[in-house]
C-alpha positions, 0 to 999 in steps of 0.5 A, spaced: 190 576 562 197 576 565 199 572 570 200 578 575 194 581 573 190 575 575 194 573 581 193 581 583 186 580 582 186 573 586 188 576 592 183 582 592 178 578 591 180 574 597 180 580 601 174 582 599 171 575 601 174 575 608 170 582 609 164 578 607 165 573 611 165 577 617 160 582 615 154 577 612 156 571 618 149 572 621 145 572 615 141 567 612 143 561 608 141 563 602 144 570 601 151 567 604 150 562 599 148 567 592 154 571 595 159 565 596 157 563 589 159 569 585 166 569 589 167 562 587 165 563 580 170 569 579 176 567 583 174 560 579 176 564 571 182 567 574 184 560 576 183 557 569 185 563 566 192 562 570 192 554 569 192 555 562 198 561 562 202 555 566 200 550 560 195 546 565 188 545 563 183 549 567 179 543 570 185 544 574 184 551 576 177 550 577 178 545 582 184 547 586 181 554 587 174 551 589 179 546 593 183 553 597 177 558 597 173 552 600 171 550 607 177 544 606 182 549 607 182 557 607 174 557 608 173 563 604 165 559 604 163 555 608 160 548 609 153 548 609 154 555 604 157 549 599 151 544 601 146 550 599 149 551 592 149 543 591 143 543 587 147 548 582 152 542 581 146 538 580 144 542 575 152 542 572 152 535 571 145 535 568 147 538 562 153 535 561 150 529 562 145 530 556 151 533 552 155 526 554 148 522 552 147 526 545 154 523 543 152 516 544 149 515 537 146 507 537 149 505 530 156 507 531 155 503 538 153 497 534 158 497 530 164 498 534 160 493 540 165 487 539 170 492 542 167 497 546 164 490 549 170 487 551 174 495 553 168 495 558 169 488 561 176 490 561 175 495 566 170 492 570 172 486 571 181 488 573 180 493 578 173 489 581 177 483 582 184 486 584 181 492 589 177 487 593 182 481 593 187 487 595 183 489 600 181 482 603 188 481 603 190 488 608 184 488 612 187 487 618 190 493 619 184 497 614 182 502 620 174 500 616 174 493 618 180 491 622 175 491 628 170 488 623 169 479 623 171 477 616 165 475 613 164 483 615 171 484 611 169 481 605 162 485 604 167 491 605 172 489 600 167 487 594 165 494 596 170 497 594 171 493 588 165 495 586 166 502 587 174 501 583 169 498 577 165 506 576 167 511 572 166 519 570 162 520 564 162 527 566 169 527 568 171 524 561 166 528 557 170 535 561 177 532 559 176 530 552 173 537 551 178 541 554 182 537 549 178 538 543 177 531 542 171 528 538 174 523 535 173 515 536 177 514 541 173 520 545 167 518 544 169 510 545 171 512 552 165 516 553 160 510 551 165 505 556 164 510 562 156 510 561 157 502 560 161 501 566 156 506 570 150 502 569 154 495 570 156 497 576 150 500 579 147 492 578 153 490 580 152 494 587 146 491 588 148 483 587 154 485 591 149 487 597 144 481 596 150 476 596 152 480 603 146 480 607 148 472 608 156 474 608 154 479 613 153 480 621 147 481 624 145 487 624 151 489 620 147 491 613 142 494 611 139 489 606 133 494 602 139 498 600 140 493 593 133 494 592 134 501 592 140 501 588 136 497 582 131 502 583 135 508 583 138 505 576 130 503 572 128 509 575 132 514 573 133 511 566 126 510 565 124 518 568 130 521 563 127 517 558 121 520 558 124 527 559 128 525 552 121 524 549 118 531 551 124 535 549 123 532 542 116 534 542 117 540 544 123 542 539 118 539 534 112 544 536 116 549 538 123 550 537 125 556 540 129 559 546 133 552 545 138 555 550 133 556 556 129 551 555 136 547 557 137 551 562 130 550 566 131 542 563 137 542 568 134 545 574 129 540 573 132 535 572 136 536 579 130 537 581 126 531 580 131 527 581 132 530 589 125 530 590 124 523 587 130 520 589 134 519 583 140 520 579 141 526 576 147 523 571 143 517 570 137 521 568 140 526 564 144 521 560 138 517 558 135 523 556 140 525 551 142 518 549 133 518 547 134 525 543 141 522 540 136 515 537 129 516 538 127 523 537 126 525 530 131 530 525 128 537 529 133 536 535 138 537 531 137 544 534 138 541 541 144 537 539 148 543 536 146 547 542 148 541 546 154 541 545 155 548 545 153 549 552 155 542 555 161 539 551 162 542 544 164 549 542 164 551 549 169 547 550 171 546 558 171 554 558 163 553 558 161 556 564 157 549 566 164 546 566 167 552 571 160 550 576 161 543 576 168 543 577 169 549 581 164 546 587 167 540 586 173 543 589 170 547 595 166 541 596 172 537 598 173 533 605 180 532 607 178 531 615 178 524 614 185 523 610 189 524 616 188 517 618 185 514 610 191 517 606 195 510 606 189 507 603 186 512 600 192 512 595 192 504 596 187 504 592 188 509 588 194 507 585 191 499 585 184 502 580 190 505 576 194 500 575 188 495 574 185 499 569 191 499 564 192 493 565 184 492 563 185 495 557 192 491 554 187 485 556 182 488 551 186 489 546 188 483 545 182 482 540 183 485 534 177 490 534 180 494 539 186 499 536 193 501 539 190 507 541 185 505 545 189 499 548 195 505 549 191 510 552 184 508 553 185 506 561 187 515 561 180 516 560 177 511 565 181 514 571 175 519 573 171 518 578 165 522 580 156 522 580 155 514 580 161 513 585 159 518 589 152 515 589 155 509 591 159 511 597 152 515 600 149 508 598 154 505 602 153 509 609 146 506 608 148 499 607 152 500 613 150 503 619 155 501 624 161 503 619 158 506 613 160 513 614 168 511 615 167 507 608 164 513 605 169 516 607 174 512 603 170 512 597 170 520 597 176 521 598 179 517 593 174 520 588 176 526 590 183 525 588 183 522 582 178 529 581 185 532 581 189 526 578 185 526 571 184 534 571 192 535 572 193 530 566 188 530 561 193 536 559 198 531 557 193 530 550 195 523 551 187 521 550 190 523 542 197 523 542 201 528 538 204 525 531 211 524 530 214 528 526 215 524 518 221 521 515 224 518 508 221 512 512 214 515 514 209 510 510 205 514 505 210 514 500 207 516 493 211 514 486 207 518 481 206 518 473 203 524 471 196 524 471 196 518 475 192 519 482 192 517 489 189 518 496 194 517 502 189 516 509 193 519 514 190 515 519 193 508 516 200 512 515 200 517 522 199 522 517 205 522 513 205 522 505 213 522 503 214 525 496 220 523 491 226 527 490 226 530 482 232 528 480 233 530 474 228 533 469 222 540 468 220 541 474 214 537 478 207 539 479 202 536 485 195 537 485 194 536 493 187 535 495 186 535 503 178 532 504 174 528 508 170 523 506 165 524 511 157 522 511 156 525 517 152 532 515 157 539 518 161 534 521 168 538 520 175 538 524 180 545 524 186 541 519 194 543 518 199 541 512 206 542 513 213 538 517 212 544 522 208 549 525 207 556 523 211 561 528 204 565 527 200 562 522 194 567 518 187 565 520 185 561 513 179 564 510 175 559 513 176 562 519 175 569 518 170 569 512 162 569 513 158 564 511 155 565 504 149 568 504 142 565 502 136 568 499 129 568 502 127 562 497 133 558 500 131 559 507 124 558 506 126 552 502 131 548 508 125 550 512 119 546 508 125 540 507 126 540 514 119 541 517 118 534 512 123 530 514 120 532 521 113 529 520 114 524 516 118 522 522 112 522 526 107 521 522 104 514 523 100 511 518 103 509 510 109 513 511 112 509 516 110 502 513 110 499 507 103 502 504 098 497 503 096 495 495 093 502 491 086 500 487 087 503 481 081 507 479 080 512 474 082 520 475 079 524 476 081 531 472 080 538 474 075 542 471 076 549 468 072 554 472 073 550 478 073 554 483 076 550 490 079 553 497 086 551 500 091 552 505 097 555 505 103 558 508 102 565 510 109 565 514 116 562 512 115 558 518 109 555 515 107 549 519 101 545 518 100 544 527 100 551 528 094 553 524 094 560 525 101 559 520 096 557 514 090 561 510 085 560 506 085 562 499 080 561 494 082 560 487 079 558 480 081 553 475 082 557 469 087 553 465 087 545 465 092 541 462 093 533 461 098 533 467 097 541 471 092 545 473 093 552 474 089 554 479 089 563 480 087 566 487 081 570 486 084 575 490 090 577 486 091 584 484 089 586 476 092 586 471 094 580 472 096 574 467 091 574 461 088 567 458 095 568 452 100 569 458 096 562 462 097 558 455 104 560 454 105 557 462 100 552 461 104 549 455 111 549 458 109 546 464 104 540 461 108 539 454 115 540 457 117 541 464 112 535 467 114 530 462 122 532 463 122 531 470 118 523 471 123 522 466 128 523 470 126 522 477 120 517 477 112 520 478 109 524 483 103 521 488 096 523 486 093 521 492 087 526 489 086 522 484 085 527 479 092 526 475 094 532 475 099 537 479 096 543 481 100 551 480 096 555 485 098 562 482 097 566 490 098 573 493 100 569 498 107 566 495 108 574 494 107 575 501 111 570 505 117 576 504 116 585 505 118 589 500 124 591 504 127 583 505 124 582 497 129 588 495 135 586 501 134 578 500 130 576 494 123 573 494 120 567 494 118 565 486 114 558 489 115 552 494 113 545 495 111 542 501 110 535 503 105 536 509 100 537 502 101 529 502 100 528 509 093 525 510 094 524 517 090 529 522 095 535 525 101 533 521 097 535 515 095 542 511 088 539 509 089 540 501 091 532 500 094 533 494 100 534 490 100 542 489 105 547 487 105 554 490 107 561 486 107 568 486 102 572 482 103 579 478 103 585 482 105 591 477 105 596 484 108 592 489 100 592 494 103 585 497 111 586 497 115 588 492 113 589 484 113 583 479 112 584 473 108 578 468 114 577 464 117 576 470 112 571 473 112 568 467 121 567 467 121 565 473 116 560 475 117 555 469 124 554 472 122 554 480 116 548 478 122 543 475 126 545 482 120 543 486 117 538 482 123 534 484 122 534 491 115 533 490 117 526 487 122 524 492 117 526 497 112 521 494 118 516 492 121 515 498 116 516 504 110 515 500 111 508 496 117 507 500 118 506 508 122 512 508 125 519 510 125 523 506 131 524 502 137 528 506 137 536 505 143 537 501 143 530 496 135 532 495 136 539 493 143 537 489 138 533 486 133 540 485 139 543 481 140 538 476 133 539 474 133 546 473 140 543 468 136 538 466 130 541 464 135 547 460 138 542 455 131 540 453 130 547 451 137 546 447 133 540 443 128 545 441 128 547 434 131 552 433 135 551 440 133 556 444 139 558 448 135 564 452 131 560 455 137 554 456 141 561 460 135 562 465 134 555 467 141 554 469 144 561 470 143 560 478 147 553 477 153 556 474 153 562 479 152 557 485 157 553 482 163 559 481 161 561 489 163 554 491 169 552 487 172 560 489 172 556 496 171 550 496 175 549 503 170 554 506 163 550 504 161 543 506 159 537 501 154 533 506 150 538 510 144 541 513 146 546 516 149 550 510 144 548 506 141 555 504 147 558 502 149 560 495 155 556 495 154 550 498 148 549 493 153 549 488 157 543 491 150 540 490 149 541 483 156 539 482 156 533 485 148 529 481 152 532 475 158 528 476 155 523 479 151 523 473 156 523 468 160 518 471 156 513 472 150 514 467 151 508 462 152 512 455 151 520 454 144 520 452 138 523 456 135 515 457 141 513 460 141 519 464 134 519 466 136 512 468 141 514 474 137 518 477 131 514 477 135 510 481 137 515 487 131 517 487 126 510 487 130 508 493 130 507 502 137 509 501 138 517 502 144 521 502 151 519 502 149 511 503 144 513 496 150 515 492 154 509 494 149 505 493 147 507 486 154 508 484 156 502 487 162 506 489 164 507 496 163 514 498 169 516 500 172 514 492 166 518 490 169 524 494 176 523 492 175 523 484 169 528 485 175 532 488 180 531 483 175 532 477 173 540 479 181 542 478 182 537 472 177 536 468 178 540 462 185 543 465 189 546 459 195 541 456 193 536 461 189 529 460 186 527 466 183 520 467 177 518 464 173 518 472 176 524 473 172 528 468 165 532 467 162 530 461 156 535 459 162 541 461 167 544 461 168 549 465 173 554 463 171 555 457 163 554 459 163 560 465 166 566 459 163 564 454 155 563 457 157 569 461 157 573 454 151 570 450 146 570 457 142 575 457 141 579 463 135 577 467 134 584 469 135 587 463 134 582 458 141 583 453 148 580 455 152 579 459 149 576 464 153 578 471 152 572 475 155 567 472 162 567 474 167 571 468 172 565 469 173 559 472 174 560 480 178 555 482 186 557 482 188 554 487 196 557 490 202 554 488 207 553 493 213 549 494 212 543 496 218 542 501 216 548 505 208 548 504 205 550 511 198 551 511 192 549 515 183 551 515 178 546 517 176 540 514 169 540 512 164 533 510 164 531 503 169 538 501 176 540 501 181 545 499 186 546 494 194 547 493 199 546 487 205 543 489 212 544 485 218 541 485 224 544 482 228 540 478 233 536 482 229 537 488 230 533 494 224 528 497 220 531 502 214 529 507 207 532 508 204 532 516 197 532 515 194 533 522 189 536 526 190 544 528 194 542 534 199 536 531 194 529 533 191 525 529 185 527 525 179 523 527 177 516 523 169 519 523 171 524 519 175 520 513 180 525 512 183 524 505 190 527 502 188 526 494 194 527 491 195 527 482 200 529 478 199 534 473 206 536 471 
């Protein structure tokens, strides 16, 4: 909006109010308040709107309107009108609150303890000792105590100390949103300001303890220390609790995760009025539960969370534009004609003493330079605990209680106003200095030597040599992050200087890749597993006693038995009414499957040869190829076999029109068949595979064929059977979760390539078959390598997608590649038996079985797709696939595979050439930028003409500051010419 549109709009608004005003003046409180709450709201955006135009932040504009419409100043509302609408902040600051505590994750907590220990001491301890001894030494002349006894003055003095020693989570959540910053440094404030607060709210109740012997008679209020101790246990205990019912409910309902948030807020505010409780506190615990103890189904929560109280939404978010606007209509000033001496006083002494905390801290190594430099910037806020003191405060103190309140407030107030004016400085995350010949990051390379500049040791400098002399020079340079943390991503820009009008990246503007229903189904049935096995009790959460081996028990042929089984593709296992029964008969047993058929499957069906011929490639091939490779399933029935259930119900789970619009759902695994424990379980206590049946005329959804069925379900089992080892593997003999979503279906994938080959092992090879398993993979994989900047490596939230699949895939097979002992089969198999039988999961497996840091894992994982079998060019052994080689792979089986629909070549889903051609750009002027995405990376060509002079690289965020460390960014660099 332009500036005198929004000025212009302001003032008819201002208009419009002042009539309301004289109009609506006898109305009851509650209408007036409505009225004067959409005032606000309205006028509060155009004051955004205009602090951005004026390049301030719009907390700024929030405040300063909510501060001139207010009763402090032109009275647009009035007081008791901000009174009313107070449970509306409450509310605000509960869902910021539980974005605050969903950010404060336990193990980086422990990890960064040492300094995240000592910043808060520094904060603490520095302005407590120097505002009270301040204090002490003026109380004189301070008007709250110069009338006061000594011993009275020094109550008043520890007091103030106290309050200097809190701080905002709230406020630091708001300014390092409005900045866009989720770095370390941000989360590290955050995890300080909670810390400071909780420490304080003990440090108050001491304070008042060791004041009633201080004190005049009558002087103190005495049970207010209890009361702040109780304020702080109860609180906590109660949000804790509130943490632990959200959990449930994400886990048994999952739905209508946005207003399920909203009524939490109201009834958190709620609550803790009517109990008597702090609703930051509250709200703070129970995201921090979520965050640590709730199981893998808030990941909803979490996201939501952060779109709505701190994340995408950033402080544009209405619940910023409530807080922040009430905030400032809520403002006293009556009391600053007398206090605004000493309210700046004390102001500027916390300021100073805050920074001086944090340069104290940072005299221990753990502490870095930017929160030694700019920490105590994030720390000056002020608001919910403070505010609770000064309440607290007028208690303790019933002869002056409310002149010292008023102290408080109005220096919290002010410091409101000070962080919102300056958290536009960006000083939380400083801008990056423009790179010279004396940057660090300087890079000498011989051709086909490689290296991995890390921006945040070299301020995200890399410095090329000039090319005095010679053919021209080429650059391979691959921005990555090294990320473990699945969807953790961050905008990123390459280049000396910013674009005038940068293009949107492809990342940007292109959508997602598509998935299929079988892949959806199939991210829902791995993360409803890692949900129960998270709660289940039992065996899958401690080691399992020792097995006694008795003998199996096979199936019988003609066996006829009744299962549950999904009837929805939100199938699970405590919501019965997703599960129904078939009946179904055993009409072909083998030594390791038995494949069972639904008695209610439509005619024609499978005939006894088409049943053999199945029964024959999975009991003869497909079973022994994958235990092989991963290990074995469980047999908690006892019977030693794995059951196909062939059912109507598999071809039902999708209707004709999505089968014909997003693909059908060939069989599934799930792991609740494993699970013997009550609600957690589907009843079927056994190891089951699901399929579709034939259905020549579509009765059930769409049309399948026999040959079809017989085509499909073969290469669907491998798939499945993996994860149904992994499951036995790591929650069944081990007590673990699951594997993570996107290593466990890399791990599928590769047994659909594993399985192939096996069928090149035949004689004579049979080359169609090997085409059938492993068409999807090459098709994944050219979708990934086509943009790879555009897809993450470690992630839950893309696990459906075409794409991403592919990355999957890619990185098991060089994983397999480069770390197998030789090229055999058993050297093969021997690895991935390794990251399977393990408690280790995602990218802590990979490091793990590799020995190999995940980061350098990433780094030559993203080297080798470009150069692995790069014409003309010899790449490093480590930087190689070994079983491909893609260029020639992609054309060649595109010719030689049959379609599957009809059944001649070509096959059109493998890619007709190699996908990844990255722009080749001059490497003095490259300007791009997109987003950094966990585990991935984008791709550019660098060339240097001959003579050409030294040049640098600034890689950064999208706004110029330094990339997060969390996200381990990475500038991999080979020079290929």
């Amino acid at each position: 909006m332009r500036p005198a549109r929004a000025i212009a709009s302001l003032l008819a608004l201002g208009l419009m109010m002042a009539f309301f005003h004289r109009v609506t003046a006898g109305s009851p409180l509650e209408a007036r308040a409505t009225l004067s709450f959409g005032f606000l709201l309205l006028t509060a955006y155009l004051g955004g709107a205009l602090a951005r135009r004026a390049r301030l932040p719009r907390l700024t504009g929030y405040l300063l309107i909510g501060f001139a419409v207010g009763p402090a100043w032109l009275g647009l509302i009035r007081r008791e009108e901000v009174d009313a609408l107070q449970f509306i902040a409450d509310a605000a600051v509960a869902l910021i609150a539980l974005a605050a505590g969903s950010e404060l994750a336990l193990d980086a907590l422990r990890q960064g303890r040492v300094a995240l220990s000592r910043l808060t001491i520094g904060a603490i301890a520095f302005p407590f000792t120097v505002v009270t001894l301040v204090m002490l030494s003026v109380t004189p002349w301070l008007p709250v105590t110069r009338h006061q006894p000594f011993h009275d003055a020094v109550v008043v003095a520890l007091v103030l100390g106290t309050v200097a020693a809190a701080s905002s989570p709230v406020l630091t959540l708001a300014m390092t949103s409005e900045l866009d910053a989720r770095g370390p440094l941000a989360r590290a404030l955050l995890a300080i300001t909670v810390g400071q607060d909780l420490v304080v709210l003990v440090l108050f109740a001491v304070v008042l303890g060791v004041g009633r012997a201080l004190a005049s008679a009558g002087g103190l209020n005495g049970a207010v220390a209890g009361a702040a101790l109780l304020h702080l246990g109860g609180s906590a205990a109660a949000g804790a609790l509130l943490g632990y019912a959200l959990g449930r409910y994400c886990v048994l309902a999952g739905r209508d995760t946005t207003l399920l948030l909203v009524a939490t807020a109201f009834g958190t505010a709620a609550v803790a009025r009517l109990a008597g409780l702090d609703t930051l506190i509250m709200a703070l615990a129970a995201g921090f539960y979520i965050r640590n103890f709730a199981p893998v189904a808030t990941e909803q929560l979490r996201t939501e969370l952060q779109r709505e109280g701190g994340g995408a939404g950033g402080a544009g978010s209405p619940v910023y534009v409530v807080f922040f606007a009430l905030t400032g209509a809520g403002m006293r000033v009556g009391a600053l004609a007398e206090l605004w001496p000493w309210m700046l006083l004390l102001v500027g002494l916390r300021v100073v003493s805050l920074r001086y905390g944090t340069l104290w801290a940072a005299r221990h190594p753990s502490v870095g330079p930017p929160l030694a430099r700019y920490g105590w910037l994030g720390l000056v806020s002020q608001a919910g605990v403070a505010l609770s003191l000064a309440q607290l405060s007028r208690k303790a103190f019933p002869e002056w209680g409310v002149s010292l309140e008023s102290l408080i407030v109005a220096m919290i107030g002010v410091q409101s106003l000070l962080v919102a004016a300056c958290s536009s400085s960006g000083t939380t995350n400083p801008p990056l200095p423009p790179c010279t010949a004396s940057s660090g990051g300087h890079l000498t390379l011989a051709i086909a030597a490689y290296t991995a500049v890390d921006p945040t040791q070299t301020m995200g400098c890399a410095v090329f040599p000039s090319n005095a002399a010679g053919p021209t020079v080429e650059y391979l340079v691959v921005p990555q992050s090294g990320s473990t943390t699945p969807n953790d991503s961050e905008p990123f820009r390459l280049g000396g200087t910013l674009l005038a009008a940068p293009p949107m990246s492809r990342a940007l503007l292109a959508p997602r890749s598509g998935s299929s229903a079988a892949q959806e189904f199939d991210l829902h049935l791995r993360r409803a597993e890692r949900e129960l096995a998270a709660q289940v009790p039992g065996p899958l959460r401690a080691p399992p006693p020792p097995r006694v081996v008795t003998a199996s028990i096979p199936v019988d042929s003609g066996d006829v038995r009744t299962f549950k089984v999904c009837n929805v593709a939100t199938c699970d296992p405590r919501k019965p009414s997703t599960l129904s029964s078939v009946t179904a008969t055993a009409l072909k047993v083998g030594t390791h499957i038995a494949i069972y058929v639904d008695n209610a499957a439509p005619v024609p069906g499978l005939t006894q040869s088409d049943l053999d011929d199945l029964r024959a490639v999975f009991d003869t091939l497909l079973y022994e190829t994958d235990t092989l490779a991963f290990g074995h399933e469980s047999d908690i029935d006892q019977n030693g076999q794995v059951i196909v259930l062939m059912t109507g119900k598999v071809n039902s789970l999708v209707t004709a029109s999505d089968c014909v619009n997003k693909g059908y759902i060939a069989g599934y695994f799930f792991g609740a068949d494993l699970i013997t424990s009550g609600q957690f379980s589907t009843g079927n206590n056994g190891e089951i595979f699901y399929s579709i049946v034939p259905d020549v005329v579509g009765t059930l959804s769409c049309a399948h064929s026999v040959s079809e069925v017989k085509q499909v379900v073969p290469s669907t089992f491998v798939h499945e059977f993996q994860h149904m080892i992994s499951f036995n593997q790591h929650s069944l003999l081990r007590p673990g979760f699951p594997e993570d979503l996107w290593l466990n279906e890399g791990l599928s994938h590769y047994a659909e390539e594993n399985a192939a080959r096996r069928f090149l092992r035949t004689a004579p090879p049979d080359s169609a078959t090997f085409c059938n398993y492993v068409y999807g993979d090459l098709h994944n994989a050219g979708d990934y390598l086509a943009a790879a900047q555009d897809h993450f490596l470690v992630d839950t939230a893309g696990i459906g997608g075409l794409a991403e699949r592919g990355a999957y895939w890619l990185f098991v097979r060089y994983l397999v590649d480069q770390f197998a002992t030789d090229t055999s089969a058993a050297a093969a198999n021997a690895f991935t038996r390794r990251l399977v039988a393990t408690t280790q999961i995602g990218a802590a497996n990979a490091a793990a079985a590799t020995g190999t840091p995940f980061r350098t894992l990433v780094e030559q994982w993203g080297l080798t797709n470009y150069v692995s079998d790069l014409p003309g060019f010899s790449p490093p052994t480590e930087l190689q696939y070994v079983k491909w080689r893609f260029r020639s792979d992609f054309p060649n089986l595109r010719a030689r595979c049959p379609n599957p629909r009809t059944g001649v070549p070509p096959n059109p889903n493998i890619p007709a050439a190699y996908t990844l051609v990255p722009p080749v750009l001059d490497g003095s002027s490259l300007q791009v930028q997109g987003v950094l995405r966990a585990g991935s990376g984008g791709y550019y060509r660098l060339q240097q003409a001959p003579g050409g002079g030294q040049f640098t690289l600034l890689f950064s965020n999208s706004t110029g500051i330094a990339l997060r460390t969390s996200l381990v960014p990475m500038l991999s660099v080979i020079r290929i010419q």
